[in-house]
C-alpha positions as CSV (number, residue, x, y, z in Angstrom):
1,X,20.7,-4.5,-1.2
2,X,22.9,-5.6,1.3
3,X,27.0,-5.1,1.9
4,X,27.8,-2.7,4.2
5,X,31.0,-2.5,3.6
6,X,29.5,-1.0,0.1
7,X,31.3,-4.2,-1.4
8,X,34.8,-3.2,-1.1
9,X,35.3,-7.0,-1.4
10,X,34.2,-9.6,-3.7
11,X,31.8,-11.1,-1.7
12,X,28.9,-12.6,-4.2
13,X,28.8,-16.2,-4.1
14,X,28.7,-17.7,-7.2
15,X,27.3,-21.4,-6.9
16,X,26.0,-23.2,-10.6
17,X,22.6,-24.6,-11.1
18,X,24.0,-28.2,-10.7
19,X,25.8,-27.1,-7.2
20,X,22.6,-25.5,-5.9
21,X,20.7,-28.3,-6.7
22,X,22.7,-30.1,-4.5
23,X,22.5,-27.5,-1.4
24,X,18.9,-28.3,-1.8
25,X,19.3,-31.9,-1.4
26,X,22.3,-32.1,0.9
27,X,21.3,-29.4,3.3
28,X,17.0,-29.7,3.1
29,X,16.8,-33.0,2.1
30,X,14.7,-31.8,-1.0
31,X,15.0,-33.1,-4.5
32,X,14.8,-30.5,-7.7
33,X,13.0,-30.7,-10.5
34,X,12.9,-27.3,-11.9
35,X,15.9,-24.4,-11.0
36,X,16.2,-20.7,-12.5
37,X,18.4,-18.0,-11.1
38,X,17.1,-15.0,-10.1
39,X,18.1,-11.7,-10.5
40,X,20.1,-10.3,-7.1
41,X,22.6,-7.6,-6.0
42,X,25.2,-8.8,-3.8
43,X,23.4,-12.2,-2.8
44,X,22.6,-15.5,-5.2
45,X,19.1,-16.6,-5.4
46,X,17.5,-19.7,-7.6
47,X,13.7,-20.1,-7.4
48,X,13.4,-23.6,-7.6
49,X,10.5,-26.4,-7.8
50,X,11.1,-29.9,-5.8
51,X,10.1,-33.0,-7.2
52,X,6.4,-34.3,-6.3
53,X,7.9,-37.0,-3.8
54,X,10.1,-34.5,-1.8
55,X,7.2,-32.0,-0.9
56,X,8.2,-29.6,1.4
57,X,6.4,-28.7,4.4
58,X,2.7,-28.1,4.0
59,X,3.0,-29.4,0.2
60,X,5.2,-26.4,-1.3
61,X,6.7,-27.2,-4.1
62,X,8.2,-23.8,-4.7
63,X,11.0,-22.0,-2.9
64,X,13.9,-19.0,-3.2
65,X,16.9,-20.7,-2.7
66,X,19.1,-18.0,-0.9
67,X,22.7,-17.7,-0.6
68,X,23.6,-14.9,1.2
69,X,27.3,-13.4,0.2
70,X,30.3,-14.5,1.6
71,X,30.8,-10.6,3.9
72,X,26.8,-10.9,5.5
73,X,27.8,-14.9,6.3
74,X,30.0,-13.7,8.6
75,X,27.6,-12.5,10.8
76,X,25.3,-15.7,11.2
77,X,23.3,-13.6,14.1
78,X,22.0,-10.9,11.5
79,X,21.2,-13.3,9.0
80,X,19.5,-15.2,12.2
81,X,18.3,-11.9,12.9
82,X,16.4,-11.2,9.3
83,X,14.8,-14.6,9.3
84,X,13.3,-14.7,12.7
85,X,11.8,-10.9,11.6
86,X,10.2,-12.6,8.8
87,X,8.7,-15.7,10.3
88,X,7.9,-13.3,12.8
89,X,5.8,-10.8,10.6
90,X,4.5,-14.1,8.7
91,X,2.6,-15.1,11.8
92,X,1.6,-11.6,12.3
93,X,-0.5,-11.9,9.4
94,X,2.0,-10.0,6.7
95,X,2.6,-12.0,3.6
96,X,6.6,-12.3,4.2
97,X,8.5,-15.8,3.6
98,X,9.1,-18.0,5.8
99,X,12.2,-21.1,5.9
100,X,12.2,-24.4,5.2
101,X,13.8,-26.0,8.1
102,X,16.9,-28.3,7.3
103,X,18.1,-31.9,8.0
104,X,18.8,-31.0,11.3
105,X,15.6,-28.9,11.9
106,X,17.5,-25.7,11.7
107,X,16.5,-21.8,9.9
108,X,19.6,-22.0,7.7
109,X,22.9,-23.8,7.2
110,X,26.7,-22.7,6.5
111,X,28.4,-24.2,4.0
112,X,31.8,-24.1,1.8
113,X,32.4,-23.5,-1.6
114,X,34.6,-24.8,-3.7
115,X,38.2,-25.6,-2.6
116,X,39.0,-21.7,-1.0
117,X,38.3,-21.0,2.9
118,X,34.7,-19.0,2.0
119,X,31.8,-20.3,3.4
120,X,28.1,-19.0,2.8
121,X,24.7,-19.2,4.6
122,X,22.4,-20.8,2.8
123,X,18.1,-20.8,3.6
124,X,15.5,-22.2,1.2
125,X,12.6,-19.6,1.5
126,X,9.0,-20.2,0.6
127,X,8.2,-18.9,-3.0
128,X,5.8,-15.9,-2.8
129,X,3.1,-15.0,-5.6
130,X,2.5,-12.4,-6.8
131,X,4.8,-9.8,-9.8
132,X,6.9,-6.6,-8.9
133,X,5.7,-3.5,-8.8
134,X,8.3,-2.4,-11.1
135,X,6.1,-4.3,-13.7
136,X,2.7,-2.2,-12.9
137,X,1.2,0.9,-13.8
138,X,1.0,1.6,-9.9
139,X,-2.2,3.5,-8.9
140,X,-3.0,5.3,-6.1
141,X,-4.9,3.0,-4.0
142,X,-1.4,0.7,-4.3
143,X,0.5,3.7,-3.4
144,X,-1.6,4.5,-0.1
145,X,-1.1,0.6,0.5
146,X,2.4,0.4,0.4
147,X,2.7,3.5,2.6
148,X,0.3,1.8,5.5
149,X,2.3,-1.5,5.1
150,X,5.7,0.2,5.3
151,X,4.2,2.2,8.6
152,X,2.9,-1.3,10.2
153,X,5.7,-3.3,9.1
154,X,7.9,-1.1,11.7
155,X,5.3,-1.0,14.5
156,X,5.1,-4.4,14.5
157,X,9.0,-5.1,14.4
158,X,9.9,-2.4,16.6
159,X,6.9,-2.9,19.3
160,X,6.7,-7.0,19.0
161,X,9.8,-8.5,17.6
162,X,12.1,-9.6,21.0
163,X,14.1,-12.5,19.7
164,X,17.6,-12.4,20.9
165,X,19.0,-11.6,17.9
166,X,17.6,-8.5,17.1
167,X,20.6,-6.4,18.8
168,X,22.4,-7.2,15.8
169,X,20.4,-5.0,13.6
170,X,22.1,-2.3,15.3
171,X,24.8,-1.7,12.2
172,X,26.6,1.3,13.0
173,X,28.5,1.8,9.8
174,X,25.8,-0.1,7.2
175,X,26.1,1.8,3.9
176,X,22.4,1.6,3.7
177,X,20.8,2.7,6.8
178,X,20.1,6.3,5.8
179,X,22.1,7.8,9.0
180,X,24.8,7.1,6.9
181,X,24.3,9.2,3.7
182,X,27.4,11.1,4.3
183,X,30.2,7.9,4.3
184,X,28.9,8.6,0.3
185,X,31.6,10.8,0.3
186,X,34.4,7.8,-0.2
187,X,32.2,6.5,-3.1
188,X,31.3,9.3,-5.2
189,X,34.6,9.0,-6.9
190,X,32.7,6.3,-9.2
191,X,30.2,9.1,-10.9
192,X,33.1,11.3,-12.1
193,X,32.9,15.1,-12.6
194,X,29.7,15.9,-13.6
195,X,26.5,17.7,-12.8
196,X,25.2,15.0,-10.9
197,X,27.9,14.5,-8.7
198,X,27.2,18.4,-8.0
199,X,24.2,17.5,-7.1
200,X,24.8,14.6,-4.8
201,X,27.3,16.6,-3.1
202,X,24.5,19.1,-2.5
203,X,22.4,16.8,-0.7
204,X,25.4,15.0,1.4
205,X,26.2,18.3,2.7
206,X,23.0,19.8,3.5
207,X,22.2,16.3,5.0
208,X,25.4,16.3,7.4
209,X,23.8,20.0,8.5
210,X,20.1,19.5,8.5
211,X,19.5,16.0,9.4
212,X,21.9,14.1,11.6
213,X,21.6,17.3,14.2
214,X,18.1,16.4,13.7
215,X,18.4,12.6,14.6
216,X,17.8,12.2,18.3
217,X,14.2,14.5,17.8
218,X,13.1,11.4,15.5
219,X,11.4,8.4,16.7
220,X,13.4,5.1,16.8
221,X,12.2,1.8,15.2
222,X,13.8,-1.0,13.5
223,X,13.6,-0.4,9.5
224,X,13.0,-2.9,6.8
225,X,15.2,-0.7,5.0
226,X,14.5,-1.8,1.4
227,X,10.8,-1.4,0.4
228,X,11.9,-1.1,-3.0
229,X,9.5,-1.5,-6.5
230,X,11.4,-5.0,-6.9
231,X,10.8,-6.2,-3.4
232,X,7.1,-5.7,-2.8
233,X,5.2,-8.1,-4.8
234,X,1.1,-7.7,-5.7
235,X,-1.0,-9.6,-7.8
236,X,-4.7,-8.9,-8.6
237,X,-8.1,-9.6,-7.4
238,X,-9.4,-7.6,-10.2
239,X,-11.1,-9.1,-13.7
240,X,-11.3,-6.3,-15.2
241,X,-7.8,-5.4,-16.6
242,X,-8.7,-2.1,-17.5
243,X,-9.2,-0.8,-13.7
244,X,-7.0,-4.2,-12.1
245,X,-7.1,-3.9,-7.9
246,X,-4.1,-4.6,-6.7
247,X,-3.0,-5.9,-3.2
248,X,0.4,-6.3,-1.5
249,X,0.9,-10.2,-1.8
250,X,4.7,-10.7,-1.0
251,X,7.6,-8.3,0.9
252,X,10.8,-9.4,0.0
253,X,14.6,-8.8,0.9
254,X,15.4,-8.3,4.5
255,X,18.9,-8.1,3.9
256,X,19.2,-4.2,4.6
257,X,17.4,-4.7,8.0
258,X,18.9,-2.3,11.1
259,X,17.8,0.3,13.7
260,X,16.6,3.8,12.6
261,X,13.6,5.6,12.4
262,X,10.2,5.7,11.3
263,X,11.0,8.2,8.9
264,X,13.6,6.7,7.2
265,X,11.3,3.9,5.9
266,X,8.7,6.2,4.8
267,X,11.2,8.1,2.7
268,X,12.5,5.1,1.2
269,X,9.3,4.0,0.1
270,X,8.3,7.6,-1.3
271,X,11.9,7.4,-3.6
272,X,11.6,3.5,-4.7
273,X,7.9,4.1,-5.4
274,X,8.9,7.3,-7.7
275,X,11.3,5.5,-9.6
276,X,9.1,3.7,-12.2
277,X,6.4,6.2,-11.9
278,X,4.8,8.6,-15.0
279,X,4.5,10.8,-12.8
280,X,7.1,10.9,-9.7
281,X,6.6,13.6,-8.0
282,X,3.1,13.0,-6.6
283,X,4.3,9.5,-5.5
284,X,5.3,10.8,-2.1
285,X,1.6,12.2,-0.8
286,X,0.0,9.0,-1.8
287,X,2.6,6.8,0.2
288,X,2.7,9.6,3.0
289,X,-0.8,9.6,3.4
290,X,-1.1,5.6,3.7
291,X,2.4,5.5,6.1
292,X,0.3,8.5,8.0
293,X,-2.9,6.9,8.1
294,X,-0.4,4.4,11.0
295,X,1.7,6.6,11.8
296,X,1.8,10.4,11.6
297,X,4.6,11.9,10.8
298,X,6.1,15.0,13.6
299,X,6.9,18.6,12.3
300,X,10.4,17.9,12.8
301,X,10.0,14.3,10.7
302,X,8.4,16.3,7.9
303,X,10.7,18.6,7.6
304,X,13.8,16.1,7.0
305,X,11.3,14.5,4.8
306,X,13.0,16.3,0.8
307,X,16.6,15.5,2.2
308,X,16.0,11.9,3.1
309,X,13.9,10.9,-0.2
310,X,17.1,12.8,-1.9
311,X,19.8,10.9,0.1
312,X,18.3,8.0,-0.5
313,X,18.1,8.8,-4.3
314,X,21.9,9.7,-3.9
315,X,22.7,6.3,-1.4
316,X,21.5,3.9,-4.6
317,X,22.8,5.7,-7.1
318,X,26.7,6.4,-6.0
319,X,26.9,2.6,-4.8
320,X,25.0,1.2,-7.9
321,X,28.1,3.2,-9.4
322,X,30.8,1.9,-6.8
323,X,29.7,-2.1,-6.8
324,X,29.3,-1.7,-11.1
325,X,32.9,-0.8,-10.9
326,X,33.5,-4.0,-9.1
327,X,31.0,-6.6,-10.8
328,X,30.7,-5.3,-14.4
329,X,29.2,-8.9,-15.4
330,X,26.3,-7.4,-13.1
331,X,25.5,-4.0,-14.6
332,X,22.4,-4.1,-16.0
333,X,20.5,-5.3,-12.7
334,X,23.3,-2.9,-10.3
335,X,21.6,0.3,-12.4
336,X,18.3,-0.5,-12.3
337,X,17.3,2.7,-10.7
338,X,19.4,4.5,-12.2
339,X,17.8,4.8,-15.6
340,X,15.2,6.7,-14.2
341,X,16.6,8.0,-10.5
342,X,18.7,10.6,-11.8
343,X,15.8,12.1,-13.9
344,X,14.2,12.0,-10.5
345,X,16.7,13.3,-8.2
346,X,17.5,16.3,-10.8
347,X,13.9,17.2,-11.1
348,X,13.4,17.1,-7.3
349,X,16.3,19.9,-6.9
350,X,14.9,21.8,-10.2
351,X,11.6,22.0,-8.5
352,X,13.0,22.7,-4.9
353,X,12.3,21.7,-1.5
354,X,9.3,23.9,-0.9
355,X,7.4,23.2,-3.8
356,X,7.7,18.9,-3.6
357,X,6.9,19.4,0.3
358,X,3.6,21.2,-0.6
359,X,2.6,18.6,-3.5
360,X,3.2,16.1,-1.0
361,X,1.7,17.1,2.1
362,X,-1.2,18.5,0.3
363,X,-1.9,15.3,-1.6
364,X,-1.7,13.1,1.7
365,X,-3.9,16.3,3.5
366,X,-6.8,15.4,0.9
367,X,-6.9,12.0,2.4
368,X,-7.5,13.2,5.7
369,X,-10.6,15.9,4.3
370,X,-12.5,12.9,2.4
371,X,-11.4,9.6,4.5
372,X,-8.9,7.0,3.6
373,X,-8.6,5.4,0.6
């Protein structure tokens, strides 16, 4: 989930089957034989299959065709920036994609659309396997997983990754980086009045007094951002579908890239892991207690710990609101979350901040007292 600007513009490209087809051929030099589109926020993506006598490299025949919106393509360094991280991580042994070069042996290509002045960055990406794990009864041992991936994923951007590009993941004003939970404020016009906007205003102004002072006393990193139940793929090693064993075969989405702090990304994690969950609010100890077993977490990072899981709860839900206001041809995929996130959110303030910090920290304590999982 990109668009920092929180899509004040109209910036999704909209390209047809027959035209991507052709970006396929014209810019990789790859013929198609099979196209879908995918489902996408404020990009356009097609998996597509290429015919058997235009391989790609190492024999491939699958790939994400990605066109990036029209605001992000003005800013070819981040986009640069996103796709160096993941061929970066990919040779670091994580299973992220990595992009078919083009004609001229580059990462990505610009091109125009249509007859107006827009142009859009376009990257054909290799195909990962693998299903959502939106689409699973997640269990435990997947939980503590995703945690210790989110935790290394960071170490190894923020320790390792030196291409030139990365200074442009510093974003100031992204809508997304969780620093910036109170610009909600010129959003949550698009809930309405209503109890839940009660309660998001809640958590923007306890964040603006008990967090950002709080920053600088956090440790710095570069987040992935968007570790969400859609962009983490697993498949199974399992053959028994009764007790399946699921491992992490895909990270996807590196759109919402940018500078912040270890902390933030475990907290995103806890609340996209909760939202498809029976039972949410033990999500966050199994995830702590994996991002932990990499990374402990500080007093002072604990503490934040209710507030960020909340602001992020609030961050997808007012601009899920917003951007449905401005694509309503989009809905269904813009609310995803929401269906279940406000459930979520409301519980978490029902319970109260004392009680979810002891669930959590005492789940991912019992990790420590019998060993890892």
């Amino acid at each position: 989930m990109s668009c920092g600007n929180a899509c004040q513009a109209l910036t999704k490209p909209a390209f047809g089957e027959k035209e991507a087809c052709e970006l396929v051929d014209n810019v990789f030099g790859l013929k198609v034989s099979w196209i879908r589109p995918l489902p996408s926020y404020d990009d356009q993506n097609f998996h597509v299959r290429v015919s058997g006598d235009a391989m790609g490299p190492e024999g491939a025949p699958e790939y994400v065709l990605k066109i990036t919106n029209w605001a992000d393509s003005r800013e070819p360094e981040l986009v640069e920036a996103q796709t160096r991280a993941m061929m970066f991580l990919s040779a670091e042994g994580f299973p992220s994609a990595t992009p078919c070069p083009t004609k001229e042996d580059g990462i990505m290509s610009l091109v125009p659309a249509g007859s107006g002045d827009k142009k859009y960055m376009v990257r054909l990406l290799t195909y990962l396997p693998g299903v959502p794990v939106a689409k699973i009864a997640a269990n435990t041992q997947i939980l503590y997983d995703i945690g210790k991936l989110a935790a290394s994923l960071d170490k190894a951007l923020s320790e390792k990754f030196h291409h030139p590009s990365v200074k442009s993941l510093h974003r100031g004003q992204f809508i997304w980086n969780l620093a910036n939970v109170p610009l909600l404020d010129q959003y949550i016009y698009a809930l309405g009045q209503n109890k839940y906007r009660e309660v998001v205003e809640q958590v923007i102004q306890q964040f603006k007094e008990k967090v950002i002072p709080k920053l600088t006393s956090f440790r710095a990193c570069i987040n992935h951002g968007d570790l969400n139940d859609h962009n983490i793929l697993v498949d199974s090693g399992s053959a028994s579908p009764e007790a399946p064993q699921y491992r992490v075969s895909g990270i996807l989405d590196f759109s919402d890239m940018s500078y912040g702090y270890y902390v933030f990304e475990v907290a995103i994690t806890i609340m996209y892991m909760m939202v498809e969950s029976a039972d949410p609010l033990r999500v966050g100890g199994h995830v702590l207690a994996g991002f932990e077993s990499v990374l402990p977490l500080t007093t002072e990072e604990r503490a934040a710990l209710f507030l960020l899981v909340s602001g992020r709860f609030s961050q997808s839900l007012v601009i899920a609101a917003h951007t449905a206001l401005l694509y309503p041809e989009n809905r269904e995929y813009l609310m995803i979350t929401a269906k279940s996130g406000w459930k979520h959110l409301m519980k978490m303030f029902e319970v109260g901040q004392e009680a979810v910090e002891q669930l959590w920290f005492e789940t991912a304590r019992a990790y420590g007292d019998c060993g890892a999982a």
